[in-house]
N, C-alpha and C positions, 0 to 999 in steps of 0.2 A: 905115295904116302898121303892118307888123309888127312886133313886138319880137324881136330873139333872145335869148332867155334859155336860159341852159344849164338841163341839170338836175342836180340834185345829185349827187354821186356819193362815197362814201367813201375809191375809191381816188383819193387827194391827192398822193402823192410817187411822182413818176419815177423818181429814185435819189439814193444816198449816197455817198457820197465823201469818203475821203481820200488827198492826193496832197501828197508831200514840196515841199521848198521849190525844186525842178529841173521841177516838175509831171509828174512817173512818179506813178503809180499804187501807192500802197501794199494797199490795199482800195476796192471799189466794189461795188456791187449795185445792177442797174438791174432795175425791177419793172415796165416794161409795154416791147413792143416799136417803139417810138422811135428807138432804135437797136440793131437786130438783130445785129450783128456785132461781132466785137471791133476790128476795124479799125475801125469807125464809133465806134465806143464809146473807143477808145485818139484818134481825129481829134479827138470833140468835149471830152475832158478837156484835150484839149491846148487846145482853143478856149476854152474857160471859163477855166481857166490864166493865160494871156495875157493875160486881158479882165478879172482880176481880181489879178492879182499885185504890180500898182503903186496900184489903183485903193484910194480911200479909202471910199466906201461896203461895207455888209455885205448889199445885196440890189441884183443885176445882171437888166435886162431884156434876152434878146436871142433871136435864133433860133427865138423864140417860146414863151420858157421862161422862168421866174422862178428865178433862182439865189440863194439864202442863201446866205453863206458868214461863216467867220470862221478867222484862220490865230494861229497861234502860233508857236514859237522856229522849229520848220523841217518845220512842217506845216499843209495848208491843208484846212478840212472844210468838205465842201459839201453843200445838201440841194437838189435840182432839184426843183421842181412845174410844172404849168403855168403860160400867161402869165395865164388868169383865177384862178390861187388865190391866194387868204387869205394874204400874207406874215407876219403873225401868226401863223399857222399853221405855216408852215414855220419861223420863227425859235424857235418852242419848239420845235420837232423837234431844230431844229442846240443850241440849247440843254440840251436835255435831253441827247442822244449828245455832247458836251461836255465837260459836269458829269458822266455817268456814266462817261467816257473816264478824266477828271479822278481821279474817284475812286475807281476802280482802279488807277491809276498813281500814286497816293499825292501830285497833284497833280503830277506829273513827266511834264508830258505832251509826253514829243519823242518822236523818229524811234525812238532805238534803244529806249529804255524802250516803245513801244509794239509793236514788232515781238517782242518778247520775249515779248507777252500780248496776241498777237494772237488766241488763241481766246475769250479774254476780251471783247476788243471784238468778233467777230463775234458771240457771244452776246449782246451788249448791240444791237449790229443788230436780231437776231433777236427780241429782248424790243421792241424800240423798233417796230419796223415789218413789217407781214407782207405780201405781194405790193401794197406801196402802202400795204395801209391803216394807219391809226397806234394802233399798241396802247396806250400808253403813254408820257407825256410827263414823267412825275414821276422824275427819277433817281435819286433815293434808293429807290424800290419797284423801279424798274432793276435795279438793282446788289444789293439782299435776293435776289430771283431768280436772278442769275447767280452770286452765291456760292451760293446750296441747288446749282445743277447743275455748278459746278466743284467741289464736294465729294463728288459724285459719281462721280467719275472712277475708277477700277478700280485697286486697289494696284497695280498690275505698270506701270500706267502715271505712276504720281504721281512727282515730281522727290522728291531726299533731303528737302528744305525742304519741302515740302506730307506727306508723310509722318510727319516729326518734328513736325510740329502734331498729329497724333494720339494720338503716344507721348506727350506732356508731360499730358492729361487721364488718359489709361489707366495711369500711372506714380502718379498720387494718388488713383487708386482701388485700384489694385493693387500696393502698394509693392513686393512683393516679387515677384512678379514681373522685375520689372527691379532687381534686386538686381546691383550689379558686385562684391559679394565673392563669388570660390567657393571659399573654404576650406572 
């Protein structure tokens, strides 16, 4: 009698997902091709959706996919692996992009506060997960990384508010400088 045993492999996560409380697609990123097209991809959000919007469990078997999920005020974040992977596994994943969502948004984690600082979370994607494989599960080391590369962003391109956070350090080393009397 044969066994089948897989073999290991690092790449663990299909894709991420997050999709408002109507199940549209706010952000997703799918890492191996499962579903090659965006029709396939916009069908099966819609199916996960569905299959998870009323349901009281936080991990869904179906389709031959393990879905993590957990939703908040009027957002639902998913992390898709296989139907053999480690839910363990995946539930730090959704956990950690979570808590590092979390705490970027100052704990304010809905729709519009998150659409506001959505390059924020797609860096936190990108620190989290790289074609599948999982970089990083710790979100407070998350989020130290994605503030050093949001600080990097090009003066021409910084909002008034990201901006005035650097005059307030350069204003107490250099008082005069930003002197407002010109008598």
């Amino acid at each position: 009698m044969a066994s089948s045993t897989l073999e290991p492999s690092m790449y663990t996560i299909k894709a991420i997902m997050v999709l408002d409380n109507d199940g549209a697609r706010i952000l997703a990123k799918y890492y191996d091709q499962t579903w090659p097209s965006t029709k396939e991809q916009k069908e099966f959000e819609k199916n996960v959706f569905q299959k998870t919007q009323r349901a009281n469990a936080e991990i869904v078997m179906f389709e031959g996919i393990t879905c993590v999920y957990r939703s908040n005020v009027d957002l639902f974040f998913y992390v898709i692996g296989s139907s053999n992977e480690n839910e363990l596994i995946l539930v730090s994943v959704l956990s950690a992009f979570y808590d590092s969502i979390s705490q970027l948004l100052r704990k304010n984690v809905e729709k519009a506060s998150l659409l506001d600082n959505l390059d924020g979370v797609m860096l936190i994607m990108d620190e989290l997960i790289d074609q599948g494989i999982i970089l990083e599960s710790d979100a407070s080391a998350i989020n130290q990384r994605i503030a050093m590369k949001l600080d990097d962003i090009p003066l021409s391109e910084q909002s008034v508010a990201q901006v005035g956070k650097h005059v307030s350090p350069i204003r107490r080393i250099f008082p005069f400088l930003c002197a407002t009397s010109f008598t």
